[in-house]
C-alpha positions as CSV (number, residue, x, y, z in Angstrom):
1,X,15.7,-15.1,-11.6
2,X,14.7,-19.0,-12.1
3,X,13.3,-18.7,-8.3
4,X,10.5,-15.9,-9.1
5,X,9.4,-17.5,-11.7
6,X,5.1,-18.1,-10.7
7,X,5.7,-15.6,-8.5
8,X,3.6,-12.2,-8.6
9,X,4.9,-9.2,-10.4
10,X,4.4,-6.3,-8.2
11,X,5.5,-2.5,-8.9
12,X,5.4,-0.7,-5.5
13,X,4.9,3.0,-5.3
14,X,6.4,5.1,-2.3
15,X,7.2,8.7,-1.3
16,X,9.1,8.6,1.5
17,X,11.0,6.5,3.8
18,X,9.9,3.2,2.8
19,X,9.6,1.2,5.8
20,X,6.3,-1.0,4.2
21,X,8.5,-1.5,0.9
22,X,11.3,-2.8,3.3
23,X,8.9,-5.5,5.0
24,X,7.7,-6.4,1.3
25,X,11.5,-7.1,0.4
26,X,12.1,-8.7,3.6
27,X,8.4,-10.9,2.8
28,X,9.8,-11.3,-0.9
29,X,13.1,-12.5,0.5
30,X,12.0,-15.0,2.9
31,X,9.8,-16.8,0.1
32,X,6.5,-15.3,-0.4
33,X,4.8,-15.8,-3.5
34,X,5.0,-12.2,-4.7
35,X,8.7,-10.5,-6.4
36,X,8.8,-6.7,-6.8
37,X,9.8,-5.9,-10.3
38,X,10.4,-2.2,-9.4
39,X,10.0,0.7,-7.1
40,X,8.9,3.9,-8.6
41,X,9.1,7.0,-6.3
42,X,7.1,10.6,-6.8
43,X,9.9,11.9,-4.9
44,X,13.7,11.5,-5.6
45,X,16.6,11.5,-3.3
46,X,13.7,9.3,-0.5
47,X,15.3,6.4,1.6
48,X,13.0,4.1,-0.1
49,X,14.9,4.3,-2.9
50,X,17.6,3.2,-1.2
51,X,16.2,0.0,0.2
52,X,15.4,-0.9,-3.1
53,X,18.8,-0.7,-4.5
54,X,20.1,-2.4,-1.4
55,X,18.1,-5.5,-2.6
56,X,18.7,-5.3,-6.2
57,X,15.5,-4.4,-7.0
58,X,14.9,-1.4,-10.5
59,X,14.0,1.8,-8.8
60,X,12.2,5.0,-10.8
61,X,11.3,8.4,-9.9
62,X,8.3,10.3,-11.8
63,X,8.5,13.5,-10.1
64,X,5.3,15.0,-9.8
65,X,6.5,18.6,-9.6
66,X,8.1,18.1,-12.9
67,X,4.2,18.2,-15.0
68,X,1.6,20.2,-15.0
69,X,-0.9,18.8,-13.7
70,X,-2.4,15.8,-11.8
71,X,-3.7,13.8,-15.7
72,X,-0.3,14.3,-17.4
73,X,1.8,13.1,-14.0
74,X,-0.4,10.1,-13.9
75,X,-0.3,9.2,-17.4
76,X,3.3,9.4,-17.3
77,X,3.5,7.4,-13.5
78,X,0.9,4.8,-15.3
79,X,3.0,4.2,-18.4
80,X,6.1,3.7,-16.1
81,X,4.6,1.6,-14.4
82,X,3.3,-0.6,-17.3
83,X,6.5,-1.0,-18.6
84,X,7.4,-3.7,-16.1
85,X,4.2,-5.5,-16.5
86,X,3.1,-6.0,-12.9
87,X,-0.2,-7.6,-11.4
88,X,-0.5,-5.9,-9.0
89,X,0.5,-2.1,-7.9
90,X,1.1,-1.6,-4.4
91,X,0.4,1.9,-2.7
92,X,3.2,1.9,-0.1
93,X,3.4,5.2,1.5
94,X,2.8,6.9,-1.5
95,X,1.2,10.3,-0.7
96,X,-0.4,11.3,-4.3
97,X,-4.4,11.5,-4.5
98,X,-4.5,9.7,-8.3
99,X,-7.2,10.5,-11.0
100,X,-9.9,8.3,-11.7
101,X,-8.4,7.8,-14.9
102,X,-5.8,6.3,-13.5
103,X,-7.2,4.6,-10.7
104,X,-9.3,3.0,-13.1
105,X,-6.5,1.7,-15.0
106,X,-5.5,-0.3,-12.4
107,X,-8.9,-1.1,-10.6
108,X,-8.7,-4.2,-8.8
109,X,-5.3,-4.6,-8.9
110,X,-4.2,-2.0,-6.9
111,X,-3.8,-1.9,-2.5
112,X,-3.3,0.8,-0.4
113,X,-2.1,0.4,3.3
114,X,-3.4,3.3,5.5
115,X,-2.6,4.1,9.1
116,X,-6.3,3.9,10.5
117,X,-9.4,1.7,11.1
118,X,-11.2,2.8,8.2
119,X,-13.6,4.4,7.5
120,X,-12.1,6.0,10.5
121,X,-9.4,8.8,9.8
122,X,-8.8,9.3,6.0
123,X,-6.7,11.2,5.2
124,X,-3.8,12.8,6.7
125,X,-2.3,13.0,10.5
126,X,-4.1,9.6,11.8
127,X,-2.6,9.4,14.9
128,X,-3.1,12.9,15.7
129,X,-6.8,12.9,15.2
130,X,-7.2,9.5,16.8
131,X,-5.2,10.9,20.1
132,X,-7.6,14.5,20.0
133,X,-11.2,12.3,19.2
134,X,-10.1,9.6,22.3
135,X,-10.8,6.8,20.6
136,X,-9.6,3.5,22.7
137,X,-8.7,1.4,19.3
138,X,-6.5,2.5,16.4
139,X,-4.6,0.5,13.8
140,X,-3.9,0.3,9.5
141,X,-6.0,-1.0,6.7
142,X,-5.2,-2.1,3.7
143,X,-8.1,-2.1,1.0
144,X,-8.5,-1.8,-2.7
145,X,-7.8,1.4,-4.1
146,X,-10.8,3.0,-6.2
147,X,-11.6,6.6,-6.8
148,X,-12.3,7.6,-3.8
149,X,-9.6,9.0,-1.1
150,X,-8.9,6.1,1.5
151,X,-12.1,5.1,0.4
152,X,-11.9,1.6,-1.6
153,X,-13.1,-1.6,0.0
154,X,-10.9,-2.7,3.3
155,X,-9.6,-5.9,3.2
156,X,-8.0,-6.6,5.9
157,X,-6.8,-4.9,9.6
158,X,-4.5,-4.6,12.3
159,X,-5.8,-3.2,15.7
160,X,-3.8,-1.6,18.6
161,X,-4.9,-0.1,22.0
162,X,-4.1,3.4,22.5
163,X,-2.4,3.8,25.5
164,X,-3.1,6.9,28.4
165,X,-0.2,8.1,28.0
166,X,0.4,7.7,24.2
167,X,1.7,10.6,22.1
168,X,1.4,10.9,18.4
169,X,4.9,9.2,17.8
170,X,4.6,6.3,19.9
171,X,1.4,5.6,18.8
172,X,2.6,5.7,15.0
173,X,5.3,3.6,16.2
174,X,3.1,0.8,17.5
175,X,1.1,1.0,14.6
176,X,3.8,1.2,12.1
177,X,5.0,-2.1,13.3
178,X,2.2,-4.0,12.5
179,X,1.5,-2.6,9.1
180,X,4.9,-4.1,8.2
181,X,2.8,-7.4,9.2
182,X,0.0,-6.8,7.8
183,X,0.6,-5.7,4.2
184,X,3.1,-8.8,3.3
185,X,0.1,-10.5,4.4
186,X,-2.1,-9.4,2.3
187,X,0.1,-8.9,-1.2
188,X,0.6,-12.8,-0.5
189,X,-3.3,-13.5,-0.2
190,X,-3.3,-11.6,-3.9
191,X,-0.7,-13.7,-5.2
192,X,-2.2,-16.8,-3.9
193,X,-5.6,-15.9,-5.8
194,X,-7.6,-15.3,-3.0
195,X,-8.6,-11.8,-3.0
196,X,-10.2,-9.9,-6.2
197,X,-12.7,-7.2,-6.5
198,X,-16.1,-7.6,-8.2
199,X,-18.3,-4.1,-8.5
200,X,-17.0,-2.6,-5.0
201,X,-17.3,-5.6,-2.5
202,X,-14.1,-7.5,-1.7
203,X,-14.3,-11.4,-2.0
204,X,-12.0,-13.7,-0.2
205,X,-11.6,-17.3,-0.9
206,X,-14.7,-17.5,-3.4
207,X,-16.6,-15.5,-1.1
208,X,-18.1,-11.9,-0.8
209,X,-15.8,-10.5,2.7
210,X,-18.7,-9.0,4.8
211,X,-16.0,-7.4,7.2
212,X,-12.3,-6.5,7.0
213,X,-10.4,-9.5,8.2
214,X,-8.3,-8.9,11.6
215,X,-4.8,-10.0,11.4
């Protein structure tokens, strides 16, 4: 434990399959200045879960389908998640839309990575969309995450071409590979003080960010 210590607590939430919480570990492993304290999954039984136990790392599921609503799930997800006293909550893959309540809890310490070029694409099926409106650029972002869906300040971005003959998996695939670059990147910024969030605009270094940084 001696060789966390200074390092960032992070709590990262997933749903799935976990390959963004694997390039965290692998990040966190190779000496970055972040450590995850825990993994908490909405869904049990997810790989994720898995890769988290693999590297020794507390694991947690708050299953969603066992409240009754969206305020007592997140309550009980925001309490779980305090127990390990992070500073930061990373949204890895984690397909819940959260309350303002809780959003607010954790506002401006809490990232989402989303498989677009926001504002382009919230939402769901990305690459789908991107494929049907022909755009010639796609890529992730990861930004602050505030009430709004997909919607909070964009940090930073990765950028790949779409091909002529891409289809919806091998453009994910591209893209998938470079959120596993970019998000270590930017959890590392956050530990290394440069990023925070001051009333909606993202400042980097001391300074207000007037456009995502490209990675």
């Amino acid at each position: 434990m001696t060789g966390n210590a200074g390092k960032l607590p992070v709590v990262v939430l997933i749903s799935g399959n976990g390959s963004n919480l694997q390039a965290l570990i692998d990040a966190a492993a190779d000496g970055a200045p972040f450590t995850i304290k825990a993994v908490i999954s909405n869904r049990p039984g997810v790989h994720g879960l898995e890769r988290a136990s693999t590297a020794g790392i507390p694991t947690c599921i708050v299953d969603h389908t066992g409240f009754p609503d969206r305020d007592s799930f997140d309550a009980a997800l925001a309490e779980k998640i305090e127990t390990y006293n992070p500073r930061l909550v990373v949204l890895a893959g984690f397909m819940r839309i959260l309350t303002n309540g809780f959003v607010n809890r954790f506002a401006g310490r809490m990232l989402n990575i989303h498989p677009s070029l926001l504002p382009a694409f919230q939402g769901l099926h990305t690459h789908r969309r991107a494929l049907q409106a022909g755009v010639t650029e796609h890529g992730a972002s990861v930004h602050f995450v505030t009430g709004e869906l997909d919607g909070g300040p964009v940090i930073a971005q990765v950028r790949v071409a779409v091909r002529e003959d891409d289809s919806e998996s091998s453009l994910a695939a591209r893209v998938l590979a470079r959120e596993h670059e970019l998000l270590p990147q930017v959890v590392a910024w956050y530990a290394q003080d440069k990023l925070a969030l001051h009333d909606e605009q993202v400042w980097f270094d001391g300074t207000p960010l007037q456009a995502p940084i490209q990675c």
